[in-house]
Structure formats: C-alpha cells, structure tokens
C-alpha positions in Angstrom: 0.0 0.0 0.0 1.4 3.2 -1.0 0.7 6.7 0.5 -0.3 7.9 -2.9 -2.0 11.3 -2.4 -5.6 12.2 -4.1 -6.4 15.3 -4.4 -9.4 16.7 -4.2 -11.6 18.8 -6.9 -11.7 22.1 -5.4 -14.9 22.9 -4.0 -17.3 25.5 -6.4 -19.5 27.5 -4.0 -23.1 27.8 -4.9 -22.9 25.1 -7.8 -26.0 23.7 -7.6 -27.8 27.4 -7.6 -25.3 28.5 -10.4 -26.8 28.7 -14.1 -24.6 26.8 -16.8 -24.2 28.0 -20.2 -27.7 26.8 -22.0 -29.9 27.9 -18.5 -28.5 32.0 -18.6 -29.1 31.4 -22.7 -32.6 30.4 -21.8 -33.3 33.4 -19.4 -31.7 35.7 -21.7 -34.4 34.7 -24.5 -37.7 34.5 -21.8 -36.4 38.0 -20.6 -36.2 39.3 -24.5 -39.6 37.6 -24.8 -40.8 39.4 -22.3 -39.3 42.6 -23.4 -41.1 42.3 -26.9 -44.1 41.5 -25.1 -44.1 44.8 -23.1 -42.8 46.9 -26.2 -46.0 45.3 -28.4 -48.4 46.3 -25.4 -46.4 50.1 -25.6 -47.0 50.0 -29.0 -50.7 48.9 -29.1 -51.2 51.8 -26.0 -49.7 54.4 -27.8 -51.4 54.0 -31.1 -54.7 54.1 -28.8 -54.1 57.2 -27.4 -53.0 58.5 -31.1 -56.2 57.3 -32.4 -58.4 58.9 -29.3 -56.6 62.1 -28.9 -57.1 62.4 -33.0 -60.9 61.5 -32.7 -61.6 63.9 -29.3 -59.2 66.8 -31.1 -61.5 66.6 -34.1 -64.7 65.8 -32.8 -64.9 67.6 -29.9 -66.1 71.1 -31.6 -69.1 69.4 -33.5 -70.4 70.0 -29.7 -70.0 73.7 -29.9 -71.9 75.7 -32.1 -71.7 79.4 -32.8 -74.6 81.8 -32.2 -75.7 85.6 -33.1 -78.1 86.8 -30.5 -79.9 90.0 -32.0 -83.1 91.7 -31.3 -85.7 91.4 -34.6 -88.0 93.4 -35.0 -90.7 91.7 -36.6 -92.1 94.1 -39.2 -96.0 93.9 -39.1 -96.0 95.8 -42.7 -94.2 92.9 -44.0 -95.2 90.0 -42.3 -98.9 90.6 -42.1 -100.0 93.2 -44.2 -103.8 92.6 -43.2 -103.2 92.2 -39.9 -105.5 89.8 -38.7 -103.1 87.0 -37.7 -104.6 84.7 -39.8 -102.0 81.7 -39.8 -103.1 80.7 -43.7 -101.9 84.5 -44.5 -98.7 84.3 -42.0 -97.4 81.1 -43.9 -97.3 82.7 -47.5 -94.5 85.1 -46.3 -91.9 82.7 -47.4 -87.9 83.0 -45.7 -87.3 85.3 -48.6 -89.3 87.9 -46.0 -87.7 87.2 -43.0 -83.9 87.4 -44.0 -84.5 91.2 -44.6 -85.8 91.5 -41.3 -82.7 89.7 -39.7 -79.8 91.5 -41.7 -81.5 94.7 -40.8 -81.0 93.7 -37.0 -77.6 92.5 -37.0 -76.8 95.9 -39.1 -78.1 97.9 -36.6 -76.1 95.4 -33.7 -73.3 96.4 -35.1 -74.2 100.2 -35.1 -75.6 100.2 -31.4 -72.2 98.8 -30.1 -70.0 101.1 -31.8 -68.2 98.7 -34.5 -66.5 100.4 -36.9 -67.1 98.9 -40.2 -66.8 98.8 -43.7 -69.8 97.0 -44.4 -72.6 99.2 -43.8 -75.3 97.6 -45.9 -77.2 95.1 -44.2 -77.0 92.7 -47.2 -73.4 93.0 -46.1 -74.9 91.0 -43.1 -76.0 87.2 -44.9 -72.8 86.4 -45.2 -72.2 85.8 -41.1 -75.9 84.1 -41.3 -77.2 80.2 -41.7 -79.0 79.6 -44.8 -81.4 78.1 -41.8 -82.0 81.2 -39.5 -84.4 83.0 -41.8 -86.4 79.9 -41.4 -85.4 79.5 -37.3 -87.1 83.3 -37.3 -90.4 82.1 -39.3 -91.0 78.8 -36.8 -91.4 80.8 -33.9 -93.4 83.3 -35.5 -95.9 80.9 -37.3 -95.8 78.9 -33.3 -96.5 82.4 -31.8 -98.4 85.2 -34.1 -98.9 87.6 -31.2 -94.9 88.2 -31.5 -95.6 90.0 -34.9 -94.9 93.9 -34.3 -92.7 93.6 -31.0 -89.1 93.2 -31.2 -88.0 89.7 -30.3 -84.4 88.7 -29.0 -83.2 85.6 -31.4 -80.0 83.3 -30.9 -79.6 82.7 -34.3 -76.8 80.1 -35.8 -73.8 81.6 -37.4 -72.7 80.8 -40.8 -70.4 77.7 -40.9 -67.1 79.8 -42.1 -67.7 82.1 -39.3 -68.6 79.1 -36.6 -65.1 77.6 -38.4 -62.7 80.8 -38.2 -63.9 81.1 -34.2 -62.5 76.8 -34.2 -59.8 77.8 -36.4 -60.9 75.9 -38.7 -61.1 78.3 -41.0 -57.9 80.8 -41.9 -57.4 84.1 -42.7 -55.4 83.3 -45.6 -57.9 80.6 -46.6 -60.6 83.0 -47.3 -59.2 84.6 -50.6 -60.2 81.9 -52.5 -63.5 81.3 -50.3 -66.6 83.0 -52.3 -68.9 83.0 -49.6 -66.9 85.1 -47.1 -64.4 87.7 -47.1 -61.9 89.1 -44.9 -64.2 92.1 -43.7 -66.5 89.6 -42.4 -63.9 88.3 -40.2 -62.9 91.8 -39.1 -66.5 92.4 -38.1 -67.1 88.4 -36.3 -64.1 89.6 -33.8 -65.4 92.9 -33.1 -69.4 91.1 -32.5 -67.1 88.3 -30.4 -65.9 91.1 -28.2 -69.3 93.0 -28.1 -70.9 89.8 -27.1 -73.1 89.7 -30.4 -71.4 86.7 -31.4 -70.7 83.8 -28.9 -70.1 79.9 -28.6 -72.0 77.7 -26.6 -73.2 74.1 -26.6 -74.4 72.3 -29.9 -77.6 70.3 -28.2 -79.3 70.4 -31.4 -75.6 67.8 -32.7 -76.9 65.5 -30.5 -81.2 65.8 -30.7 -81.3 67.3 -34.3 -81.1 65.9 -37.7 -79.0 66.0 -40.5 -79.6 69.0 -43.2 -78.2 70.0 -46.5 -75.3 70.3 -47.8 -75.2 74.4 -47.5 -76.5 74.2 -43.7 -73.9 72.4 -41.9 -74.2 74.1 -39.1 -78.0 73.1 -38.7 -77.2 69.2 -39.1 -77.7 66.6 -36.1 -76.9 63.5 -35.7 -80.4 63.0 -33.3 -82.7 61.0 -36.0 -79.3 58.9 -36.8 -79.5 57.7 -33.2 -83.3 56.7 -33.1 -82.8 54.9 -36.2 -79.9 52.9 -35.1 -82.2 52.5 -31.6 -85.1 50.7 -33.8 -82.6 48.9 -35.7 -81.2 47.3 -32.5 -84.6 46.5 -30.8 -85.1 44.7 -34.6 -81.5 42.7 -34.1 -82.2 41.8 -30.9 -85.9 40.4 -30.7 -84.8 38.3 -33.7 -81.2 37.2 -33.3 -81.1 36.4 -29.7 -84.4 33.5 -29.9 -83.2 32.2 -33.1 -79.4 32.4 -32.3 -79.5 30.5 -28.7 -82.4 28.0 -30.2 -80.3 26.8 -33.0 -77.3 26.9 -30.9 -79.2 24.5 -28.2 -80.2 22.2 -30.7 -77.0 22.1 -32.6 -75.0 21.3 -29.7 -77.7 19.7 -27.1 -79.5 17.6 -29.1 -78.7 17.3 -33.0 -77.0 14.2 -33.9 -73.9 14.2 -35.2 -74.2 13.1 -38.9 -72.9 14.7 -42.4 -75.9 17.0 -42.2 -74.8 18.8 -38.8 -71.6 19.3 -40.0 -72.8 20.7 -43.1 -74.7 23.3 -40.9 -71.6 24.0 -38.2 -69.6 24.6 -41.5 -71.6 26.6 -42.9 -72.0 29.4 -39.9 -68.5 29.3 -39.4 -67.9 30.3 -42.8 -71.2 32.8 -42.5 -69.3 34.1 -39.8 -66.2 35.5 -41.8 -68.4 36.7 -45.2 -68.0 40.6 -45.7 -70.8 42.6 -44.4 -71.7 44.2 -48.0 -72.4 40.6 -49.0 -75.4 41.1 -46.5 -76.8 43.8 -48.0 -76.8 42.9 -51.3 -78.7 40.0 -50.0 -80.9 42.4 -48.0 -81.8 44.5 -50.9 -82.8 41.3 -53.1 -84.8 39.8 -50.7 -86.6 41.9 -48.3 -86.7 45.2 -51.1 -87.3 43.9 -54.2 -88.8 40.6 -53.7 -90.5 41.2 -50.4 -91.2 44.9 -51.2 -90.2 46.0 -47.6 -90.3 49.7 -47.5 -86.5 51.2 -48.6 -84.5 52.8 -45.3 -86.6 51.7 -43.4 -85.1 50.4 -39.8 -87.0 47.1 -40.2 -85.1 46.2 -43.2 -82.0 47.4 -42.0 -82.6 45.2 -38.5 -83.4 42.1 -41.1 -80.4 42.6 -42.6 -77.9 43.1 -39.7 -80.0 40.1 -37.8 -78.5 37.7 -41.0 -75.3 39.2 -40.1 -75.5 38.8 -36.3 -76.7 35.4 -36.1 -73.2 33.6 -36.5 -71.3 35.3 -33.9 -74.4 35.0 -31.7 -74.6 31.2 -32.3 -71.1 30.3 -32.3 -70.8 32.3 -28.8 -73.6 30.4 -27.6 -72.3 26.6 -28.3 -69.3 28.1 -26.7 -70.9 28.5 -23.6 -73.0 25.6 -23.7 -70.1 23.4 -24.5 -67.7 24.9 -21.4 -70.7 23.8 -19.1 -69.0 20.8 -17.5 -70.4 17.3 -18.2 -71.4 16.6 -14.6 -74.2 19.0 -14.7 -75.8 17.3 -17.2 -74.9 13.9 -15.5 -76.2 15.3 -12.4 -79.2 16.4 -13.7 -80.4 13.1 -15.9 -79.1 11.2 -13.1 -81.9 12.0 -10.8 -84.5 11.7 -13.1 -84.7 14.9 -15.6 -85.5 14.6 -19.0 -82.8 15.7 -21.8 -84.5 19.4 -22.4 -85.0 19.8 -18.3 -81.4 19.2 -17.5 -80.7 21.8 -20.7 -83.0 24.4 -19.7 -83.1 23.9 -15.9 -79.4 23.4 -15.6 -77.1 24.0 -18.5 -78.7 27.2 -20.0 -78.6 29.4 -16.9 -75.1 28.7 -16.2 -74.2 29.6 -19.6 -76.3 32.8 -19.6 -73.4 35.0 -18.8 -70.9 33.7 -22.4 -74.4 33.8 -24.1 -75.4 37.7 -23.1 -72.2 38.6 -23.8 -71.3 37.0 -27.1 -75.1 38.7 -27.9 -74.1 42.2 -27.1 -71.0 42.0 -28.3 -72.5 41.4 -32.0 -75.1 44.1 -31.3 -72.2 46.3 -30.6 -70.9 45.1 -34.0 -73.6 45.5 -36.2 -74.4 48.9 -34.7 -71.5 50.1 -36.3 -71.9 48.2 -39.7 -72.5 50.8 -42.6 -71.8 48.7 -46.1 -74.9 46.7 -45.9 -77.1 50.4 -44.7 -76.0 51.7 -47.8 -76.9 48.8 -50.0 -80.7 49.2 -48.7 -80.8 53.0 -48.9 -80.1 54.3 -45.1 -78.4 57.0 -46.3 -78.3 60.7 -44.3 -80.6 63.4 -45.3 -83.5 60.9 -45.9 -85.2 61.5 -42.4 -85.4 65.4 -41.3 -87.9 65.1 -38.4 -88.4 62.7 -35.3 -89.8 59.3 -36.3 -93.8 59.7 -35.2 -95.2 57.2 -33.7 -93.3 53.8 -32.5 -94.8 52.1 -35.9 -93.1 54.9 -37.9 -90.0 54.4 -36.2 -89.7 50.9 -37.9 -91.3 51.5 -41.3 -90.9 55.7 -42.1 -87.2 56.3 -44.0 -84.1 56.8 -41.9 -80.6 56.8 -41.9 -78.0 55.1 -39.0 -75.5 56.7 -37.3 -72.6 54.7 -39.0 -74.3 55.7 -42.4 -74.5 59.4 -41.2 -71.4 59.5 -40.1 -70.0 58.4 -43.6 -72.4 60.5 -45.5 -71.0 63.6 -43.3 -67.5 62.6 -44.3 -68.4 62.6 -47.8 -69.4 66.3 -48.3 -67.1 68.5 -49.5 -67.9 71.2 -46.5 -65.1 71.3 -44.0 -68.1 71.7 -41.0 -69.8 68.1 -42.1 -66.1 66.4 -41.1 -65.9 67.9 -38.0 -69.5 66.7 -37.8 -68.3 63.4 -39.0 -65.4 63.2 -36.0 -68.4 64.4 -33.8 -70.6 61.4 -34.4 -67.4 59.0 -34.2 -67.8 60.3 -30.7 -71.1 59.3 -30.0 -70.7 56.4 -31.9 -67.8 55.1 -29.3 -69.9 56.1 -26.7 -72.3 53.8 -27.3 -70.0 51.1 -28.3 -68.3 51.4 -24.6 -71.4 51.6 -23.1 -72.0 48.2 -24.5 -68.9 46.6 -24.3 -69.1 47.5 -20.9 -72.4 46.1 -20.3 -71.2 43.2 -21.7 -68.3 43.3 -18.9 -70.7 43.7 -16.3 -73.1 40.8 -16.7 -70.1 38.8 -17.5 -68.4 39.3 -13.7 -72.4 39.2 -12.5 -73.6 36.3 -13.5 -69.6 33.8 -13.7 -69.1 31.0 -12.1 -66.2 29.3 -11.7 -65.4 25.2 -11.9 
C-alpha cells in the first residue's frame, strides 16, 4: 500500500444554484420575450391614445356651435300686411321675407355697439348668417303670431365659415379663395365676439337634431341617426337572440352528429367571416325587391344586420354551452330529468353569462356596420324630423349613425367632417357603453369550476 496522495476537486461554491451556459441562454431569451411583449403592449397603447386624442381633437367642436343673438324686430308691414293673424296669410310670407328683417338687426347690432365697419349695408350681413335662420325666425313666428310687431331677442346660428374661423378651422389666408366670405366679415365676427353679439356655446341640437343639407352644416344633427340605429337594434335583438340560442341548443344539445350537422356548423363558421356588404346585397334582393319592404326603413335594415348577427351569436352560444362541465348534465339526468330539463333547468342558466355577452358583443358590432345600410338605402338626409309614432319608427325612412357618419364625411364642406369626428364620438360612446355592459353581466352572472 502506497501513500499515494488524491487530491481533491476544489470545491465550487453555490454550484447547484449557479446557471450553466444553455440555463443563462434560456433566461436571456424569456427575458427578451418578455421585453417584446411589453414593447408590443407600448405600441398597441400608444397607437390608442394617437387614435383617441385624434378623434376627441376633431370631434370635440361638433359639440359647440356658434350663435348671433340680436333683437328682430318683426315688421308687421311685412309679415302681415292685413293684420289679422290669420296663420293661412302668416305662412305665405316665405324666408325670402324674414332674411331682410334679420340683416336689418344684425346691421343695426353692429351700429348700437359702436363697431366700426366697412360693411354698412345690411346685405353685407347674410354672409355671417345660416342659410337656416331666416327659417329658425319664421317657426317661432308661425308657433307664436302675437310676436308679430314687437321686437323679439333671437339666438340665431352663425354661418359655418364664421362658426369655423372662431375653431380655427377656418384661416385668414384661406378665405381669398373662399366666395362666400371675405376678410371684412372676419374683421367684423371679432369685433361682435368682443361685443358679445357673437358667442359659442353648446351644440344640443348635434346630438337631438337631424341632419340638413349640404349648404347648412351648421344646422345638421346627428339625433334621428341615433333613433334609427335605436329601432334597428330593438329589430337585431328580438330576432337574433331566440333564433341564435335555439339553434345553438339544438345544434349542440340535441342534434346528432351526422354529415348533415356538420354541413350546418360549417356553414355558420364560414357565414361568420363573409363581408358585411355581402349582407346587403342580399338584403336588398330579398326583403326590397322581392319582399317589397319599404326602402331605409329600420325594419329592413334590422333584417339585414340580424342575417349578419346570427353567426357570432350562435357560435358564442355553443361556446358556452359546450364549457358547461359534463357533470351538470350527468347530475341532472341522473336523478331523473328529462334531456330538455337538464338543458334548460341546468345547462342554460349557467351559460347565460358567455351567451349575453357573445349577444351584445354582436349588437355592438352591427351597430356600427355601414356597407350593408347603404346597400338598402339608409343614407343621411333621408329622415329630417323625429320618427312619429313607435310604428313609424320601424317603417318611415331613416338613416344610422354609422351611415350618417360616412355621408358627413363625404361632403365637400369642411363643418360636415368635423361633424363626422363628432358622431365617431357618440358612436364610441355607445360602443363602450356596451362593451361594458357586456363586462358587467359577465363578472355578474360567472361561475367558476
């Protein structure tokens, strides 16, 4: 036996804590993962605030309107010459009458407070006007002949290059090549601004009032928009949400699984994906000109938007029926329930939250669906009064918000796009409102396996 010395390997301290090579390689990679991940969700944020501050910095002056308050006098000479306030005799003095009248006032405005001017005719004056105030005047005085003779205090809308100059919209140097107002005009809004003739205040007619033409931007609302959109949803929803969760129970409850099923399932997924104009054309063929629905009408547009609906809302639906877990039913059939009361007693209601919510999520999608409203004819400026009467509101001409919206951003006036960004706006708000909805009866109504 020798005395052969071993020698030890040196100890390594923290060796079994201590990464190799491939271990750091891995962390370095799940730590640039995770960097990517955060710099996609930066990315995603940042484009969202882009896109709202862009929609808010647009939209946000279609809720401010600007307004001439003057004192008319209402000429008695001129607006009943017999004088016996006969309203047959009051309604054949056409706006031609009254615009005279309001010129005249805003002339003498401007003379009262001590604005010096080079336009001292008061046809000088239509220029700062709406092409809608001489009619705004008339209303009131056909609603109230006992006005007639008196001087009468009117907050009358501002012409749409004067409402856009006080936005800045509108620019000084823009106006050389702008027919319908000069740079006078604009000397004499700054000097009403600081007399108080001319002011901005709160658009509630945007939001209650309906659209107009082309030369009265000003005067357009997206109001009659939002009540069609209102009847096309109640439309959507009675139909889609009985037809959608009925097939969807049978499909996945009780049809058997053969060739002809899986035809069906096929079938909705890929009715699912088909473009939204393909809906309308379909739309107009069927319920227009075979059916002979009446055209814009909210009905047809909720038929239509219904077709489009029901795929999301059934393939929601079977989702929800299908994460139900198999013991329920089990449960249920096991004591002595029959097939449909161990669906409907037991399986439906705890699937009622993924079914509300798959519904309102496609109501929140087709309320902002336009193609196929165009396709039947809801276009804007069809419907310039509130619908009257709840049948009317299905059947009398209308337009949608999304279709108002794009018809706004059509026009070739720089006051409809604002209008347009406006009614983006409103549009959101209702999407939120719904999405959020959605959210709520979600965290209501969960339950948790």
């Amino acid at each position: 036996m020798t005395d052969a010395t071993i020698n030890p390997a040196p100890k390594r301290h923290g060796a079994l804590t201590a990464a190799d090579a491939r271990t750091a390689k891995r962390n370095a990679a799940e730590k640039r993962f995770q960097m990517y991940g955060l710099a996609a969700i930066g990315a995603g944020l940042f484009f969202l605030v882009v896109l709202l501050v862009s929609i808010l910095g647009s939209g946000v002056g279609a809720f401010q309107q600007t307004f001439i308050t003057v004192p008319v006098h209402l000429d008695e000479a001129k607006l009943d010459k017999k004088g016996n306030r006969d309203p047959a005799d009051l309604a054949k003095v056409s706006t031609f009458g009254y615009g005279p009248l309001i010129e005249q006032a805003i002339l003498a405005a401007v003379q009262d407070a001590g604005i010096e001017t080079p336009l001292q005719k008061s046809k000088d004056m239509k220029a700062l006007l709406s092409a809608s105030a001489a009619a705004q005047v008339r209303d009131v005085v056909l609603a109230n002949p006992e006005l007639i003779g008196q001087t009468v205090e009117f907050r009358i809308l501002a012409a749409s290059r004067v409402d856009g100059y006080l936005k800045g919209r509108v620019q000084r140097e823009d106006v050389a090549r702008d027919k319908n107002i000069d740079a006078e005009h604009l000397d004499l809004t700054d000097a009403m601004r600081e007399a108080g003739l001319v002011k901005k205040s709160f658009n509630l007619d945007f939001i209650f009032g309906a659209d107009a033409s082309e030369s009265r931007p000003e005067q357009a609302g997206i109001g009659v928009s939002m009540l069609g959109s209102f009847f096309m949803m109640i439309v959507v929803l009675v139909l889609s949400l009985p037809i959608g969760v009925a097939a969807s129970i049978y499909l996945e409850e009780f049809a058997p699984q053969n060739r002809w099923t899986d035809l069906i399932e096929v079938n909705i997924s890929n009715l699912a994906a088909v473009p939204s104009i393909v809906f309308g054309i379909l739309g107009l063929a069927v319920f227009i000109q075979f059916a002979h629905l009446p055209q814009s009408a909210p009905l047809v547009g909720g038929l239509v938007l219904t077709l489009m609906t029901l795929p999301t809302i059934i393939i929601s639906t079977r989702a929800s029926l299908k994460a139900v877990p198999p013991s329920i039913r089990d449960a249920a059939l096991g004591i002595g329930a029959s097939k449909m009361q161990a669906t409907f007693h037991h399986v439906l209601p705890l699937a009622m939250p993924g079914i509300l919510t798959g519904t309102i999520i496609g109501l929140a999608q087709a309320l902002g669906e336009t193609a196929p409203l165009l396709l039947i004819g809801m276009v804007g400026y069809i419907a310039t009064n509130v619908p009257d009467g709840i049948a009317a509101g299905f059947l009398a001409p209308n337009s949608a918000m999304p279709a108002q919206i794009y018809e706004w951003a059509k026009r070739a006036d720089p006051a409809y796009y604002e209008r347009a960004w406006g009614g983006i706006i409103i549009l959101l708000v209702f999407l939120l409102t719904m999405n959020l909805i959605a959210i709520i009866l979600r965290r209501r109504f969960e339950r948790r396996w």
